[in-house]
Structures are given as C-alpha cells and as structure tokens.
Predicted model as a PDB file, atoms N, CA, C, CB and O in Angstrom, pLDDT in the B-factor column:
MODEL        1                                                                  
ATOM      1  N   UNK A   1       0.829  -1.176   0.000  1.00 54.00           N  
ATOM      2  CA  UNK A   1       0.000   0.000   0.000  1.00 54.00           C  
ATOM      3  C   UNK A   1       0.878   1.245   0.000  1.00 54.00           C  
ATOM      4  CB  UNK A   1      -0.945  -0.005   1.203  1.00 54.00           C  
ATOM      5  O   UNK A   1       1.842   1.241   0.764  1.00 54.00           O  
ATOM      6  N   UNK A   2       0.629   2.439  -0.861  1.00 59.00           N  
ATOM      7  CA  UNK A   2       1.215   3.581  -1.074  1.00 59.00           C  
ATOM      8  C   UNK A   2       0.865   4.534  -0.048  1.00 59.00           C  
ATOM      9  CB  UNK A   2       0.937   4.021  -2.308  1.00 59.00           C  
ATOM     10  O   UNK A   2      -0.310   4.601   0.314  1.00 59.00           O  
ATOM     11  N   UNK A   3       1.946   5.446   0.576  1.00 70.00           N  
ATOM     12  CA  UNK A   3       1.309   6.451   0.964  1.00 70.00           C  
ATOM     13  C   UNK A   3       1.129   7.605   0.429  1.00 70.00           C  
ATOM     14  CB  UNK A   3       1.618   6.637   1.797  1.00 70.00           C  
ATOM     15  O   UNK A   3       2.062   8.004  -0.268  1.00 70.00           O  
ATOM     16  N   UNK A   4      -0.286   8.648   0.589  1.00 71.00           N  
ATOM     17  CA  UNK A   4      -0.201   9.586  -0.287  1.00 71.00           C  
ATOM     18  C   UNK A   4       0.849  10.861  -0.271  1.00 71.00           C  
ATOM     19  CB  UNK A   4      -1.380   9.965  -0.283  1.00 71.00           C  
ATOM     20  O   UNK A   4       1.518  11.114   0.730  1.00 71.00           O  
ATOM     21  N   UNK A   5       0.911  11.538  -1.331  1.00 67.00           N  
ATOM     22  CA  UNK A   5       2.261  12.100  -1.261  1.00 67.00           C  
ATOM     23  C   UNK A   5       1.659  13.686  -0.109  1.00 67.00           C  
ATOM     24  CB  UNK A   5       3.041  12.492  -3.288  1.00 67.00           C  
ATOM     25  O   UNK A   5       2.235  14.150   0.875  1.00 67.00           O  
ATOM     26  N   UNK A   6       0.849  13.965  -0.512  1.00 80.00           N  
ATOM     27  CA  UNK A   6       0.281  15.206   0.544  1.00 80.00           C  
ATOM     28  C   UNK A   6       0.139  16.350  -0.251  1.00 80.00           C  
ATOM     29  CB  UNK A   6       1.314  15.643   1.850  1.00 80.00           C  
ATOM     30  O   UNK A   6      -0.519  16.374  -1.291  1.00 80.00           O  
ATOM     31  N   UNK A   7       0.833  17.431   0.295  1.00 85.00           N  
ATOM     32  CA  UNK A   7       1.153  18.871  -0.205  1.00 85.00           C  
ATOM     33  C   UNK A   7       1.748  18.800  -1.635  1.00 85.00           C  
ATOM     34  CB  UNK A   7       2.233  19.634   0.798  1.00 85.00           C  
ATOM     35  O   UNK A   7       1.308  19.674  -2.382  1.00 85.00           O  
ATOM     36  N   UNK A   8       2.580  18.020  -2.134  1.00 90.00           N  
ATOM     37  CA  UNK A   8       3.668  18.103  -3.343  1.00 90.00           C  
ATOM     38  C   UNK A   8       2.592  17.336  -4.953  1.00 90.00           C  
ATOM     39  CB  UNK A   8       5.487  16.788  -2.725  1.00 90.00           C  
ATOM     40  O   UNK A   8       1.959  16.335  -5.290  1.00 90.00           O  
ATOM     41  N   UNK A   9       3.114  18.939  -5.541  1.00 92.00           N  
ATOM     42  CA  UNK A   9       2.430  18.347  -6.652  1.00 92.00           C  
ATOM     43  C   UNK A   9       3.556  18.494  -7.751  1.00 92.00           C  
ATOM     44  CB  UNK A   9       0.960  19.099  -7.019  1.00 92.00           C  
ATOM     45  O   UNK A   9       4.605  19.107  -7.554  1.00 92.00           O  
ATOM     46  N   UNK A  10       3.258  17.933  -8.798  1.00 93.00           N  
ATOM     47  CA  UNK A  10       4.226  17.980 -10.150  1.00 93.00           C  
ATOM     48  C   UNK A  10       3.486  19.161 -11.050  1.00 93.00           C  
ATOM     49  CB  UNK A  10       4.271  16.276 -11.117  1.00 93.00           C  
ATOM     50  O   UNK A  10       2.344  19.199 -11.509  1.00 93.00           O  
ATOM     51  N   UNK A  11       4.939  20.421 -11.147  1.00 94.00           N  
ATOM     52  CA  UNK A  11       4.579  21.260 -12.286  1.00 94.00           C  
ATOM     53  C   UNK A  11       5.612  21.117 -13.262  1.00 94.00           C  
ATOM     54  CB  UNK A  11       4.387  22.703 -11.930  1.00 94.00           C  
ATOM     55  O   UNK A  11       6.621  20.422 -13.372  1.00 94.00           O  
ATOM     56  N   UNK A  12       5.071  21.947 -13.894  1.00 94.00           N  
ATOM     57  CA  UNK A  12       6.067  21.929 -15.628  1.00 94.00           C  
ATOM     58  C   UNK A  12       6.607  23.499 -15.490  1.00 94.00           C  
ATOM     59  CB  UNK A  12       4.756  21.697 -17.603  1.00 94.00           C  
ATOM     60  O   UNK A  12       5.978  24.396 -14.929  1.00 94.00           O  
ATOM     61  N   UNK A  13       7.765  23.619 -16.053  1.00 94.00           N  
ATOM     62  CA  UNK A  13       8.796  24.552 -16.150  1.00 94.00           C  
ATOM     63  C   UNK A  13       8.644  24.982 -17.250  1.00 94.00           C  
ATOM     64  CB  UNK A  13      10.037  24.180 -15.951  1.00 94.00           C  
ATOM     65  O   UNK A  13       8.149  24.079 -17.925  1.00 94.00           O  
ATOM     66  N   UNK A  14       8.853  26.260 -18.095  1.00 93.00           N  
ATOM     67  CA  UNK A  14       8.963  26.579 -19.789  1.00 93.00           C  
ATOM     68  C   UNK A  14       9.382  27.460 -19.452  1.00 93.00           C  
ATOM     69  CB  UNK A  14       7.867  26.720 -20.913  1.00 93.00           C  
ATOM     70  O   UNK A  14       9.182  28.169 -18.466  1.00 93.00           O  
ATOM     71  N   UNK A  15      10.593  27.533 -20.983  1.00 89.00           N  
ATOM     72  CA  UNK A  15      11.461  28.422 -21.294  1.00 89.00           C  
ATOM     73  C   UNK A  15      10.819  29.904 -21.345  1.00 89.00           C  
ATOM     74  CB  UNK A  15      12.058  27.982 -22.526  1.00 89.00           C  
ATOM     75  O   UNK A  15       9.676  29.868 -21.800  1.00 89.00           O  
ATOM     76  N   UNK A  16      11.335  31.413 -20.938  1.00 80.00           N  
ATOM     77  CA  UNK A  16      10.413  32.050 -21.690  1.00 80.00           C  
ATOM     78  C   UNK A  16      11.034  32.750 -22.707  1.00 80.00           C  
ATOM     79  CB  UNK A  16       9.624  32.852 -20.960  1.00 80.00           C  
ATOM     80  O   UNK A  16      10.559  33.843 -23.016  1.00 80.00           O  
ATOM     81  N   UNK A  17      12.223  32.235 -23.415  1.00 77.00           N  
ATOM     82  CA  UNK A  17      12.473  32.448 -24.701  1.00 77.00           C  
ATOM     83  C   UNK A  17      11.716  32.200 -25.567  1.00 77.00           C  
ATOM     84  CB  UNK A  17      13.317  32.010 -25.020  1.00 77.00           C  
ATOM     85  O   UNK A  17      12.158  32.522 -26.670  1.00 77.00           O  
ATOM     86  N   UNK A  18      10.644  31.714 -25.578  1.00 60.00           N  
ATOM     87  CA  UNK A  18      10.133  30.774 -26.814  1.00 60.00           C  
ATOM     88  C   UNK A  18       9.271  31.825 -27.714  1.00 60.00           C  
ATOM     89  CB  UNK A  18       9.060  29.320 -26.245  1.00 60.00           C  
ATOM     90  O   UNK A  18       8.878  31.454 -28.820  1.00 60.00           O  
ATOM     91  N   UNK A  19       8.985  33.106 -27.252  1.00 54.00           N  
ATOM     92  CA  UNK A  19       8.945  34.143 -28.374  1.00 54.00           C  
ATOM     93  C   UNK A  19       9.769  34.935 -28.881  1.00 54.00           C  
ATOM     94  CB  UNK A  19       8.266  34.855 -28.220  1.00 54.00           C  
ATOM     95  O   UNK A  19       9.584  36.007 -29.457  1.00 54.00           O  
ATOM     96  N   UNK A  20      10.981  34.200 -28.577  1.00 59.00           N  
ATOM     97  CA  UNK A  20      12.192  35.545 -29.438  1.00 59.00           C  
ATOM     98  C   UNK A  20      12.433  35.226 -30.636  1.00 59.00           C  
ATOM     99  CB  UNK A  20      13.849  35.756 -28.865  1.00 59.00           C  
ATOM    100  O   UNK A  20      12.132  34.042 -30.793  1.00 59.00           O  
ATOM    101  N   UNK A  21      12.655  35.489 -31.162  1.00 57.00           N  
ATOM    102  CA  UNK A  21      13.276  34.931 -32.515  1.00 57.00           C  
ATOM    103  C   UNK A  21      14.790  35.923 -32.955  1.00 57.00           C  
ATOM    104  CB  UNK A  21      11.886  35.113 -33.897  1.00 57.00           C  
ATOM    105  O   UNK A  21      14.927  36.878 -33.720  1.00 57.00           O  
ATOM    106  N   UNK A  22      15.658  35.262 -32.177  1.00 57.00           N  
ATOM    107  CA  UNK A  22      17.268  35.442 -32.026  1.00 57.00           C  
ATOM    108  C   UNK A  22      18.333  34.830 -32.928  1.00 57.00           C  
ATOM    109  CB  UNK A  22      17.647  34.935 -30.767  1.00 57.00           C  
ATOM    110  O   UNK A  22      18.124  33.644 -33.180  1.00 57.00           O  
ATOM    111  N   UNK A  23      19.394  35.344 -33.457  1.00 56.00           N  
ATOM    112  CA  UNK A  23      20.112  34.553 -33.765  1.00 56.00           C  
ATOM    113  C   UNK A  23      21.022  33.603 -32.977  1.00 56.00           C  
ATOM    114  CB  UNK A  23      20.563  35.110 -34.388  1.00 56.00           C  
ATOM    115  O   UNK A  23      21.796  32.894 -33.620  1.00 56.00           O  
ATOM    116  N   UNK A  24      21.000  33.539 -31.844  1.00 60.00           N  
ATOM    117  CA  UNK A  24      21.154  32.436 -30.625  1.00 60.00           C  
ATOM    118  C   UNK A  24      20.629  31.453 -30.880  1.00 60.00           C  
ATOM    119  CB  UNK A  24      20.663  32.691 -29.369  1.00 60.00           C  
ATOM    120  O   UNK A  24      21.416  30.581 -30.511  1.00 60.00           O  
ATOM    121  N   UNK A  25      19.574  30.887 -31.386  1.00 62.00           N  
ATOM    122  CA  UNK A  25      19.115  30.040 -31.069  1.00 62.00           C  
ATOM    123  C   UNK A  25      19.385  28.727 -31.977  1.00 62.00           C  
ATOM    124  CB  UNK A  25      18.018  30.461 -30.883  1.00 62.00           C  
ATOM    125  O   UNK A  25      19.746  28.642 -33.151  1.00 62.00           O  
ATOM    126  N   UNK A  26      19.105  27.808 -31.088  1.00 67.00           N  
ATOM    127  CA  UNK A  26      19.817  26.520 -31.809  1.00 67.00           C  
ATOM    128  C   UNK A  26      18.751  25.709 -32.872  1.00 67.00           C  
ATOM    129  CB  UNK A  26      20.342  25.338 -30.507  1.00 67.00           C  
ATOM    130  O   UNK A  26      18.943  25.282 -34.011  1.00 67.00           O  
ATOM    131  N   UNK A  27      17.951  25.694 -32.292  1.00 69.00           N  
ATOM    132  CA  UNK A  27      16.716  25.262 -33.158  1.00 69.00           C  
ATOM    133  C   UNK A  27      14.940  26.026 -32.987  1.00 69.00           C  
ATOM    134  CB  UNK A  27      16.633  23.584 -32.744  1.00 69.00           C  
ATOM    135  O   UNK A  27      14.795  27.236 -32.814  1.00 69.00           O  
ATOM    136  N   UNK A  28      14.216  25.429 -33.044  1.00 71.00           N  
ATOM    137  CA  UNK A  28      13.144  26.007 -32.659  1.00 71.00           C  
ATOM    138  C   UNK A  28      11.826  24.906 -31.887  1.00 71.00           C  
ATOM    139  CB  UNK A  28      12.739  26.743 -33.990  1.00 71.00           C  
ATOM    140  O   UNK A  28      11.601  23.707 -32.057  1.00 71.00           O  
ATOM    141  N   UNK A  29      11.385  25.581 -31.315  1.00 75.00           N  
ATOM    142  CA  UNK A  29      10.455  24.640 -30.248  1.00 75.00           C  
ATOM    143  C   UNK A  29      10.443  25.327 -29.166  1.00 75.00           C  
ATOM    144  CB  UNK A  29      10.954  23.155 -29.848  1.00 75.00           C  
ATOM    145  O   UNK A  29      10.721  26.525 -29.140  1.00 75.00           O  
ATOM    146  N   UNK A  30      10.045  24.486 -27.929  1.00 83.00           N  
ATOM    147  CA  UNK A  30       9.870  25.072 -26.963  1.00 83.00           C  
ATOM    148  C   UNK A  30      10.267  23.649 -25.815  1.00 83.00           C  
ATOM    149  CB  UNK A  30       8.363  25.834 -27.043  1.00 83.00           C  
ATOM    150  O   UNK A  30      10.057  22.438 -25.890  1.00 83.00           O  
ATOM    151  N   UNK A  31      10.967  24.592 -24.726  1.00 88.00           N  
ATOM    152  CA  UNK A  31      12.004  23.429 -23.795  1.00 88.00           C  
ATOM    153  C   UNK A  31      10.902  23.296 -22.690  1.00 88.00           C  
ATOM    154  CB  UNK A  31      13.864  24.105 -23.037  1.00 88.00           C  
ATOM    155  O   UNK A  31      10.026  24.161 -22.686  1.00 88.00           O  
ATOM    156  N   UNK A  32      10.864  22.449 -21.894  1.00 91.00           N  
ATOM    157  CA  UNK A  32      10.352  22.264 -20.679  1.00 91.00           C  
ATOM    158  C   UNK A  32      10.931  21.364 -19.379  1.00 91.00           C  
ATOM    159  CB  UNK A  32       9.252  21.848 -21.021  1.00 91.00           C  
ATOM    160  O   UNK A  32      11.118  20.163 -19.572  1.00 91.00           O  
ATOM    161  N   UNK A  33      11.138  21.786 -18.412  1.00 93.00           N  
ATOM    162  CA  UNK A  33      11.291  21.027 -17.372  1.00 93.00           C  
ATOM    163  C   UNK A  33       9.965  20.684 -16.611  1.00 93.00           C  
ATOM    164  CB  UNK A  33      12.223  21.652 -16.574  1.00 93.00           C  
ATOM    165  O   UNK A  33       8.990  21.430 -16.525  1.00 93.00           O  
ATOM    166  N   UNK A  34      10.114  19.208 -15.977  1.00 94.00           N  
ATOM    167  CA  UNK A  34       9.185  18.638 -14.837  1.00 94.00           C  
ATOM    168  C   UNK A  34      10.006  18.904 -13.489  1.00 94.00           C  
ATOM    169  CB  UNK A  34       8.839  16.895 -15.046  1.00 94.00           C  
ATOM    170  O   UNK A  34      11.230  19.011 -13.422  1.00 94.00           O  
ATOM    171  N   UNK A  35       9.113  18.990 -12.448  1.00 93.00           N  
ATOM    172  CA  UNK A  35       9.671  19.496 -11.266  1.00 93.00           C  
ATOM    173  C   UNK A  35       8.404  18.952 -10.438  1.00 93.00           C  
ATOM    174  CB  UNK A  35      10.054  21.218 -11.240  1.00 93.00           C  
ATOM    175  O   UNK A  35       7.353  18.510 -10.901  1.00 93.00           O  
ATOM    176  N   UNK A  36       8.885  19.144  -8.711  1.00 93.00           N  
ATOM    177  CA  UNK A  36       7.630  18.998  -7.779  1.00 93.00           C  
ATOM    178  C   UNK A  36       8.082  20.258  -7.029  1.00 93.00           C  
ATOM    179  CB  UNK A  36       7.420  17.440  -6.771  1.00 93.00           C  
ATOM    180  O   UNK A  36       9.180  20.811  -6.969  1.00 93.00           O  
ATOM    181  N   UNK A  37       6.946  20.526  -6.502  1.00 93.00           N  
ATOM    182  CA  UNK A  37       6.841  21.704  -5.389  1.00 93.00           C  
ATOM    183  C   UNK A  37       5.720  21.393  -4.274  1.00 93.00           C  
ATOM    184  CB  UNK A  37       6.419  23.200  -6.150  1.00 93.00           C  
ATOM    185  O   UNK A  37       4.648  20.852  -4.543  1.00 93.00           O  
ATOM    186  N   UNK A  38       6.176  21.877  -2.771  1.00 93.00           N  
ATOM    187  CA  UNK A  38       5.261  22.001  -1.838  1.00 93.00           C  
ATOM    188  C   UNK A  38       4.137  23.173  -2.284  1.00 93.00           C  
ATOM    189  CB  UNK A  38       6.019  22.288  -0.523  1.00 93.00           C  
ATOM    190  O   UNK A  38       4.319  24.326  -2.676  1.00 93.00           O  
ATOM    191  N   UNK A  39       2.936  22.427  -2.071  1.00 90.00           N  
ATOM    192  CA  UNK A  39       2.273  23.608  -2.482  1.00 90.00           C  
ATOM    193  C   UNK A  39       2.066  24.162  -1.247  1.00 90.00           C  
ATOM    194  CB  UNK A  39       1.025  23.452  -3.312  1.00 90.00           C  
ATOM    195  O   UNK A  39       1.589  25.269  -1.497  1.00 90.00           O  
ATOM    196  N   UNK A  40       2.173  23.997   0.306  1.00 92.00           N  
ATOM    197  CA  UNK A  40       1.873  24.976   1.842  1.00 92.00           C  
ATOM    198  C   UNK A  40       2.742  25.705   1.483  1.00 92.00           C  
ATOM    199  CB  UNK A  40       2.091  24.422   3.531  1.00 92.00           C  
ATOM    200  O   UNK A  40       2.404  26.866   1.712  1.00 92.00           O  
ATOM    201  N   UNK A  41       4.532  25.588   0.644  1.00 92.00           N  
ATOM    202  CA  UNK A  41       5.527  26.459   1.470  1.00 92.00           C  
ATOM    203  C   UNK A  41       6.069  27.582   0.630  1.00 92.00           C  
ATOM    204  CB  UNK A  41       6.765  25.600   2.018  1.00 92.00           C  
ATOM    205  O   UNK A  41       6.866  28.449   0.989  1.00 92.00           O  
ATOM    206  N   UNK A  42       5.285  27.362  -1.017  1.00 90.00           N  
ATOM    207  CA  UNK A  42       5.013  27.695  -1.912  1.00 90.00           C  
ATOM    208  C   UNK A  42       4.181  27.782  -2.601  1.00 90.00           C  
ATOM    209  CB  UNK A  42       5.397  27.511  -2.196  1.00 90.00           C  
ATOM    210  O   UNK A  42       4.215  27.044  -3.586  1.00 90.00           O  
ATOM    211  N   UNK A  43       3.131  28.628  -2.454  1.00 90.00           N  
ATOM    212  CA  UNK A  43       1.896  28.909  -3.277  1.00 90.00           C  
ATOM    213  C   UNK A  43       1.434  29.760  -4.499  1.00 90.00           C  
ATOM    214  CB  UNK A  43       1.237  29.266  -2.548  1.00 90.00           C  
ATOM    215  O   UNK A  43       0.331  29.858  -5.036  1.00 90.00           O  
ATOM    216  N   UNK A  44       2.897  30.467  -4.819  1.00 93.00           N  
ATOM    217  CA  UNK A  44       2.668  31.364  -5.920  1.00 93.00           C  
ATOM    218  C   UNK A  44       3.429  30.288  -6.846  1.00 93.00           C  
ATOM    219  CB  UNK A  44       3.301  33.069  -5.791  1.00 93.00           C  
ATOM    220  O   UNK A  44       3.912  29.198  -6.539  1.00 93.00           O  
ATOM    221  N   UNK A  45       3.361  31.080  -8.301  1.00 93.00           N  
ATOM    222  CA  UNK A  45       4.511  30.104  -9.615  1.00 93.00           C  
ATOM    223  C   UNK A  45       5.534  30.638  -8.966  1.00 93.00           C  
ATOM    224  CB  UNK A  45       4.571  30.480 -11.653  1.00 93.00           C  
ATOM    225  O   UNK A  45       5.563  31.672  -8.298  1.00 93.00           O  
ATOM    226  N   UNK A  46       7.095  29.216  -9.399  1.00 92.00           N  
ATOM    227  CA  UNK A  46       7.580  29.182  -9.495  1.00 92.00           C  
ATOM    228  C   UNK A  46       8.307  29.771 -10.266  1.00 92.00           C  
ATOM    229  CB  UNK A  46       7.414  28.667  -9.313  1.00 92.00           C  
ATOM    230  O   UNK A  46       7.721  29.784 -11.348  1.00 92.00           O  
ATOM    231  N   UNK A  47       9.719  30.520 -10.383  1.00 93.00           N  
ATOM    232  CA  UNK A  47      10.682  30.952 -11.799  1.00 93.00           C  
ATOM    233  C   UNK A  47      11.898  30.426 -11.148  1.00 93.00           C  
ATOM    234  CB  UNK A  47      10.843  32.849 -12.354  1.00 93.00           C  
ATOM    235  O   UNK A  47      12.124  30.290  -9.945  1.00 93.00           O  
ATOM    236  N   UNK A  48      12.713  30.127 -12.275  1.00 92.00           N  
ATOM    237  CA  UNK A  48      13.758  29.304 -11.903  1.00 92.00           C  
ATOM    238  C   UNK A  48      14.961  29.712 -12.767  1.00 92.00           C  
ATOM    239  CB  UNK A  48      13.375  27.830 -12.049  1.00 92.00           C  
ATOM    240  O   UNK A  48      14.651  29.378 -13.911  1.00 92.00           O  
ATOM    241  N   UNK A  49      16.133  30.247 -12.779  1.00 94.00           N  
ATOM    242  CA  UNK A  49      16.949  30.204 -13.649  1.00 94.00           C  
ATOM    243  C   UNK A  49      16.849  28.813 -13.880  1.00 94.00           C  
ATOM    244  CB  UNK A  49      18.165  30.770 -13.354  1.00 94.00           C  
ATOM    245  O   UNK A  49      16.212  28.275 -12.974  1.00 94.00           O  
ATOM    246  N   UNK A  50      17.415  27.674 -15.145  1.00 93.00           N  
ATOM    247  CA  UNK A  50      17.840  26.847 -15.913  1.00 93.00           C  
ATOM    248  C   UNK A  50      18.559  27.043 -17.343  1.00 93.00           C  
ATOM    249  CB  UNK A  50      16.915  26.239 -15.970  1.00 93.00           C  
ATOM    250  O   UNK A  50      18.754  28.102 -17.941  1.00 93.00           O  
ATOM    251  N   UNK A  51      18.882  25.796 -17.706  1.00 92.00           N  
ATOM    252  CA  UNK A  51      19.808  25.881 -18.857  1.00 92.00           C  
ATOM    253  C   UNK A  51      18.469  25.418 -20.191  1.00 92.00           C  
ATOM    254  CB  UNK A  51      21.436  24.562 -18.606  1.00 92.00           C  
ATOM    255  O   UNK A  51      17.599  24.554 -20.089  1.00 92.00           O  
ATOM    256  N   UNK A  52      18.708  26.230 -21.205  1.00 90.00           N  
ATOM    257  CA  UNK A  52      17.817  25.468 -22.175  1.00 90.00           C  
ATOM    258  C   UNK A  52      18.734  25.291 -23.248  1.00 90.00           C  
ATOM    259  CB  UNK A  52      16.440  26.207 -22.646  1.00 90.00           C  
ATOM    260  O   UNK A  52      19.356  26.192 -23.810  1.00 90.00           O  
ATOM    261  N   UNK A  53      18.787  23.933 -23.526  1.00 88.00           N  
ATOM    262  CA  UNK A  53      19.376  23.639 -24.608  1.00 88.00           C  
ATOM    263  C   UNK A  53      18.698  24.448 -26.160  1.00 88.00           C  
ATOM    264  CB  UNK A  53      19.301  22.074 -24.545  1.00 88.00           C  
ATOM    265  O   UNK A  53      19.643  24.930 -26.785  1.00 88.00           O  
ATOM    266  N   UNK A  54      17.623  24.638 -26.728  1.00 85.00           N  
ATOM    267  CA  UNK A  54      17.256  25.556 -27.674  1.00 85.00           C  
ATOM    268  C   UNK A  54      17.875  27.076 -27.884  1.00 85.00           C  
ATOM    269  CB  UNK A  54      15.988  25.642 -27.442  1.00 85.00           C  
ATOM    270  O   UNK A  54      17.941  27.696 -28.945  1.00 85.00           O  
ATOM    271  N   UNK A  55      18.226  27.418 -26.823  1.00 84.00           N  
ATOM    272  CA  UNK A  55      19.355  28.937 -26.028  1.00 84.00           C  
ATOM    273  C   UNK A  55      20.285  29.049 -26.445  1.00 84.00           C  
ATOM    274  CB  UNK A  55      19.914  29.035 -24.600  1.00 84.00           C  
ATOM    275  O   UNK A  55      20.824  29.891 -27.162  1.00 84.00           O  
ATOM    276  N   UNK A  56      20.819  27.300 -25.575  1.00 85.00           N  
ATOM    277  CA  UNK A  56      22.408  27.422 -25.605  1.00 85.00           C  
ATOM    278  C   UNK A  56      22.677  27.817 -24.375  1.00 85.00           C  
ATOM    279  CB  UNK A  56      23.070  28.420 -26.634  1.00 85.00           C  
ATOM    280  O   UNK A  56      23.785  27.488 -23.952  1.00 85.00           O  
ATOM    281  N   UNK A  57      21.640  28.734 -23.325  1.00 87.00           N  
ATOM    282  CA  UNK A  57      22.073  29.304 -22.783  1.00 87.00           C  
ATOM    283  C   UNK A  57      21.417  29.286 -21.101  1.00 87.00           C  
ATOM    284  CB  UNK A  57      22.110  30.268 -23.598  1.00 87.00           C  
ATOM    285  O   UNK A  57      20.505  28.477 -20.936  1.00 87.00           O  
ATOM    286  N   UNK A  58      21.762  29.983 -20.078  1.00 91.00           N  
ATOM    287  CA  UNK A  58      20.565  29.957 -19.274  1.00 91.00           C  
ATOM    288  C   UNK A  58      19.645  31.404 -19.321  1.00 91.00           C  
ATOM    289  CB  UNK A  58      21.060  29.623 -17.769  1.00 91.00           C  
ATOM    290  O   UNK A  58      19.883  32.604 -19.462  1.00 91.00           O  
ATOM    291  N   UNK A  59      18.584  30.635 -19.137  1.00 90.00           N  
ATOM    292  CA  UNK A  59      17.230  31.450 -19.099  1.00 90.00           C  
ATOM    293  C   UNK A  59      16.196  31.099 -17.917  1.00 90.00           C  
ATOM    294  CB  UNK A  59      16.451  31.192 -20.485  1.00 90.00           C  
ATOM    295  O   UNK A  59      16.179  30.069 -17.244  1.00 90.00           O  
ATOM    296  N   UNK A  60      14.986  32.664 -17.796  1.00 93.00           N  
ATOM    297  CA  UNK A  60      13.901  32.127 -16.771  1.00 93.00           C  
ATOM    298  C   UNK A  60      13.283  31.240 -17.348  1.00 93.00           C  
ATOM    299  CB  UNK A  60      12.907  33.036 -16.243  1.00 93.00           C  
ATOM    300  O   UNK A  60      13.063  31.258 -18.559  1.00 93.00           O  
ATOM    301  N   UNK A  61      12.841  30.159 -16.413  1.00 93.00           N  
ATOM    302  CA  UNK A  61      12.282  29.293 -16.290  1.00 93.00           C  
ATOM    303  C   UNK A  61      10.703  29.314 -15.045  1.00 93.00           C  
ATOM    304  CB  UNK A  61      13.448  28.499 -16.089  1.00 93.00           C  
ATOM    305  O   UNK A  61      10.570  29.205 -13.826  1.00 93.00           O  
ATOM    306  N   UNK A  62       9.581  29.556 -16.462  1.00 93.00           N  
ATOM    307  CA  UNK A  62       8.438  29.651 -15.283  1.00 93.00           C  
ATOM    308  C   UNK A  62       7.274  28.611 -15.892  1.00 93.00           C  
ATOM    309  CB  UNK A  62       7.737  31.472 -15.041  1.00 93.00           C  
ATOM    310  O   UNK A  62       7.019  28.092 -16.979  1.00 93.00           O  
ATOM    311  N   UNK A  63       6.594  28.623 -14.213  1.00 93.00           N  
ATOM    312  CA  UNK A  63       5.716  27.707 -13.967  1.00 93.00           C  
ATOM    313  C   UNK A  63       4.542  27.865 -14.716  1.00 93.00           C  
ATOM    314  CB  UNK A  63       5.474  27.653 -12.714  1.00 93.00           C  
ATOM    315  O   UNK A  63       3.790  28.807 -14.466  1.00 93.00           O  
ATOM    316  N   UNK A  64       4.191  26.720 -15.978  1.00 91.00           N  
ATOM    317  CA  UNK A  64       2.760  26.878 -16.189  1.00 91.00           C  
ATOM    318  C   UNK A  64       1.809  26.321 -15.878  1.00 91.00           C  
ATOM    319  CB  UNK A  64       2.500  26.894 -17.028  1.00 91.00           C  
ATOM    320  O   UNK A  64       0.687  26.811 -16.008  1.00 91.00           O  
ATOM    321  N   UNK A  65       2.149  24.621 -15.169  1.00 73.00           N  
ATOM    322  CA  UNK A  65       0.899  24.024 -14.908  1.00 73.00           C  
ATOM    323  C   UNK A  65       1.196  23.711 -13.448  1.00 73.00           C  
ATOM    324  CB  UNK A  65       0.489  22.745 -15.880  1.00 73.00           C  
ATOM    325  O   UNK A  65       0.350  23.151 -12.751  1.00 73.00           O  
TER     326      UNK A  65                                                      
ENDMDL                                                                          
END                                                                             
C-alpha cells in the first residue's frame, strides 16, 4: 500500500524564450522542465533560472501548470 504524497504536486517549467526569434538560437520549439513543489511552502509560480538547450544558454524558467 502507497502512501499519499500530501502537499507536493508535479509542475512543468517553460522556457520564456520561446517568443524571441534570435540569432542564438539553436533550433526552434519550446524546452520544458518537470519538477515537484510544496504547495503549503510555496503557493505562488515558481521561476527558476535553468539551462535550455534551444538557447544554448541559461534562461527564466516559469511555472505553467
């Protein structure tokens, strides 16, 4: 039998490069990270510096779902 996980849910991360249109960029699409967060100890979105490979580079990284 599992126990339930509680407070922690799984969100998704996105680049917010994904409307530039730069000569940086390596290809085109749009990057995403999976992540978990407490939702008691953290209740607003998340932003995260990360690396996006589409970049090359690091960029914010915010919460959409």
């Amino acid at each position: 039998m599992s126990k339930n996980k509680g407070a922690r849910i799984v969100i998704t991360l996105e680049c917010s490069c994904r409307n530039l249109n730069s000569a940086y960029k390596r290809k085109k699409g749009i990057f995403r990270y999976t992540s978990t967060k407490n939702r008691k100890n953290t209740p607003h979105r998340l932003e995260l510096m990360k690396f996006c490979p589409n970049c090359n580079q690091h960029e914010q990284f915010k919460e959409i779902k």
